[in-house]
N, C-alpha and C positions, 0 to 999 in steps of 0.2 A: 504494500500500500504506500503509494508516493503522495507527501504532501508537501504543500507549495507555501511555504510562508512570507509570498514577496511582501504582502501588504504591514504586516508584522514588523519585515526587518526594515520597510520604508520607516515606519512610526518609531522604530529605534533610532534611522539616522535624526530623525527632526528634534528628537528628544537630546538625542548628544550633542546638536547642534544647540537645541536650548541651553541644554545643561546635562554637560556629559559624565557626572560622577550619577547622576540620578539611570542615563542608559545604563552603565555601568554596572549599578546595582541592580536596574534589571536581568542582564547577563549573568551574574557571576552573583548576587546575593549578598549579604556581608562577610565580605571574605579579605584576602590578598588584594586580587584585583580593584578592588573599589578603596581600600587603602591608596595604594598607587594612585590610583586617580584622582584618587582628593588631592594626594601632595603635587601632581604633576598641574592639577587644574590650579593650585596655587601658587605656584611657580608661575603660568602662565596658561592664559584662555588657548591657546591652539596646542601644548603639547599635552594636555587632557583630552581636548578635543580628536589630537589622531590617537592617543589609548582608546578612547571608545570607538573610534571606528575601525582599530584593528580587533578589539575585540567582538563588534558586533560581526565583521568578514569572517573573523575565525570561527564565531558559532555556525556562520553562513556554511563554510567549506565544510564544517565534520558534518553537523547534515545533510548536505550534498552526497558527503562519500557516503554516508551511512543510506541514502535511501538509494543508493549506486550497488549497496550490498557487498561492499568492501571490508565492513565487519563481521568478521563468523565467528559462532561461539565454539568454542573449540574443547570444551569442557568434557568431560571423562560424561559417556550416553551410558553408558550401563556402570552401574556399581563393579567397583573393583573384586573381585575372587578372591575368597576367602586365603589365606597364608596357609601354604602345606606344611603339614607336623613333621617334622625331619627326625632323624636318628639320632638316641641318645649320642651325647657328646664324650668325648674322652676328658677324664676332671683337667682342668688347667693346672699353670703353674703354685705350687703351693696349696693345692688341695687335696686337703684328706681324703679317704674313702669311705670313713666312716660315714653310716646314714645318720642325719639330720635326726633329733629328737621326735617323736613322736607329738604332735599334736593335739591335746584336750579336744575332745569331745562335747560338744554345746547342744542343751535340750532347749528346745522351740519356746518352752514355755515359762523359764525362768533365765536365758542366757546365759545361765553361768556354767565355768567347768566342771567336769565329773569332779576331777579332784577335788574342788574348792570346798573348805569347810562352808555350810548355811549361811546363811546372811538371816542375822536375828534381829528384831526389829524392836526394841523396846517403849 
């Protein structure tokens, strides 16, 4: 779907030509850009005036290319495959063989260890 914003980007140039930190802020929002433009608009009426109107040409051209379909998303279409289980490892440098402690055992319905003495509640 192609759409034509001449009428739009005319109403930006008259607007920069009014008063180009206000196009500005149209384009770009309160950001960087409209910074700049304040300082460059006070510095002087025409190097404000060409920041807004490169800004307003530069939103022109990306929508340009983008309704040209020069942007493709290139994003991963299907979920990535799950990571295959691979074969035990040989222990690394400095490691025991010994198996790792045993792990407690937790019941659902008070979370605590087998081992753990009660939890008494006075």
């Amino acid at each position: 779907m192609e759409s034509n914003n001449g009428a739009a980007d005319c109403v930006l140039i008259i607007v920069a030509i009014l008063f180009p930190p206000a196009a500005a802020a149209f384009i770009s929002g309160c950001g960087c850009d409209l910074l700049v433009n304040i300082l460059l608009t006070l510095l002087g009426y025409l190097p404000g005036l060409l920041h807004a109107l490169w800004l307003i040409f530069r939103r022109v051209n990306v929508q340009g290319r983008r309704t040209r379909g020069s942007y493709r998303y290139t994003g991963a279409e299907t979920p990535a495959p799950a990571p295959q289980q691979s074969a035990p490892q040989p222990p690394e440098y400095g490691a025991t063989n010994q198996p790792s402690a045993p792990q407690p055992t937790t019941y659902a319905a008070t979370s605590q260890p087998v081992d753990a003495p009660p939890v008494v509640k006075t």
